[in-house]
N, C-alpha and C positions, 0 to 999 in steps of 0.2 A: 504494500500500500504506500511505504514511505518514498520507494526506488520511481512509483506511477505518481504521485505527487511532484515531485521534482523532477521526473521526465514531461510532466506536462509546463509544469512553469517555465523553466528550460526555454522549450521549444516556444512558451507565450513569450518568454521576454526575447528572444530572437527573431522570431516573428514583428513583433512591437519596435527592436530596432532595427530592420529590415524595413519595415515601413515609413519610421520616422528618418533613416538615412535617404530611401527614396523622394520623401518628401523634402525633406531640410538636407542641402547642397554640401552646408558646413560641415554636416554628421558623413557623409560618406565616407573621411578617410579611417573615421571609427570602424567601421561595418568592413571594410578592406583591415586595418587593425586586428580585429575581432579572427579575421578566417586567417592574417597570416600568424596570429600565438596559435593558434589550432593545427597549423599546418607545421611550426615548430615542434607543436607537444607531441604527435605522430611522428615528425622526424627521430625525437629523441628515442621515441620509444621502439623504432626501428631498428635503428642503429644499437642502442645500448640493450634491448633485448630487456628492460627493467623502469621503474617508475622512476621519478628522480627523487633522489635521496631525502630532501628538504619534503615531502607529500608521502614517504612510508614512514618520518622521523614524528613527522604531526601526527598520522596514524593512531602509532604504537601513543602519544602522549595522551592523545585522548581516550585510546581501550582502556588503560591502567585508570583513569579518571572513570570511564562507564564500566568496568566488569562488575562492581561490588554492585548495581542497579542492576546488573542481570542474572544476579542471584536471587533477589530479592522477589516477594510473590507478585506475580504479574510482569516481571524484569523483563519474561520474555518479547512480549510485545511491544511494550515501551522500548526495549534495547534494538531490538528491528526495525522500528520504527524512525529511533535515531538515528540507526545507523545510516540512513541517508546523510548526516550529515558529517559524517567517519574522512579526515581529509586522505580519501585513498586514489591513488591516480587511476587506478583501472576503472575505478567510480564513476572518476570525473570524466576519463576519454568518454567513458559508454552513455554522461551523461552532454558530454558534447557533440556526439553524435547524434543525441534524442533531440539536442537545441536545434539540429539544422536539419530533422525530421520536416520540417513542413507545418507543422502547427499545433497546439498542446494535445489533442487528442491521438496524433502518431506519435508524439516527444512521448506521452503515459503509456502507450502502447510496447513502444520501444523499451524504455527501462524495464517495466512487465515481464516484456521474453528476457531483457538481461538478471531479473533478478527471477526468475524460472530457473534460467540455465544455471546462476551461480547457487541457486539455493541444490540442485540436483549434484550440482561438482562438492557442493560444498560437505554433501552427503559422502558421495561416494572416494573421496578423494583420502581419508582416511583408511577407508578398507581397501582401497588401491594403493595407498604408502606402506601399510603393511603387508601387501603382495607379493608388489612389485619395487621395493625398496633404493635399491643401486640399479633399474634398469629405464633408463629413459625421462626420468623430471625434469632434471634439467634439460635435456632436450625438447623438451614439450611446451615447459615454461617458456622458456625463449622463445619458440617460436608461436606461442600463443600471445605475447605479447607483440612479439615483431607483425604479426596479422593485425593488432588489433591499431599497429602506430602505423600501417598500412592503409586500411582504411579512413583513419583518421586525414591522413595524408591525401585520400584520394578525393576525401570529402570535399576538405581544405582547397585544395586545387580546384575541382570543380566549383567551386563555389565564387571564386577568385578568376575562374577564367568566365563563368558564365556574367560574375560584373564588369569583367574587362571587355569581353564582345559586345555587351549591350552598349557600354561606352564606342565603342568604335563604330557601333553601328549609326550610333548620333551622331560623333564627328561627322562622318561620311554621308548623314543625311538619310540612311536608309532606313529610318523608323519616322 
């Protein structure tokens, strides 16, 4: 619920400055701004195959601060709940992907299947570490991140080349 909340806002305040940079001339190098930190944070995550250090270090400060609230009766929901707001990078990529979804009800939609998928890994990944111990995590990891600063990247791009065309299409008069 908390992951489809803030895949909807997301997507509403990206939407909102999409439309406020098409409108207001001065805002568009925000909204260019905006796609190329996006297009950075998938580089990183490309290349380095890992979140960056400064977003797993906040992380970890804020579990240590919410674990004893998810012990407590009812912890569980409440701590699910917050944990949308856990500063974790693979969060924020799946939730910067949900922003440039198209509008809050794909941005909710989107987070939805991502906290689907991670609540299903998040099962199985224990009884898979004691399986399969030394054969392949690190391999996986990496490259499930380097997918995931790929997409990020392709987003980014597209998003950045689809405002540069449309610009060019003005210059040259063909809109």
């Amino acid at each position: 619920m908390g992951y489809s909340l803030a895949g909807g806002a997301a997507a509403l305040a990206v939407q909102s400055l999409a439309w406020l940079t098409a409108n207001t001339v001065a805002l568009r190098p925000v909204w260019t701004l905006f796609h190329l930190l996006v297009l950075l944070w998938g580089l990183m995550l490309l290349a380095q195959a890992r979140q960056p250090v400064w977003a797993a270090n906040a992380g970890r400060a804020v579990w240590s601060r919410l674990r004893p609230l998810a012990t407590a009766r009812g912890g569980t929901f409440a701590t699910g709940a917050l944990w949308t707001f856990m500063p974790c990078g693979l969060l924020y990529s799946a939730l910067l992907v949900a922003s440039l979804s198209g509008g809050p009800l794909a941005g909710a939609l989107s987070m939805a299947l991502f906290a689907a998928g991670s609540s299903v890994s998040l099962m199985l990944v224990p009884w898979l570490y004691d399986k399969l111990q030394d054969r392949g995590n690190r391999l996986r990891q990496d490259w499930g991140t380097r997918a995931a600063g790929g997409l990020l990247v392709l987003a980014a791009a597209w998003a950045l080349w689809a405002d540069a065309f449309h610009r060019f299409a003005e210059w040259c008069g063909l809109t």
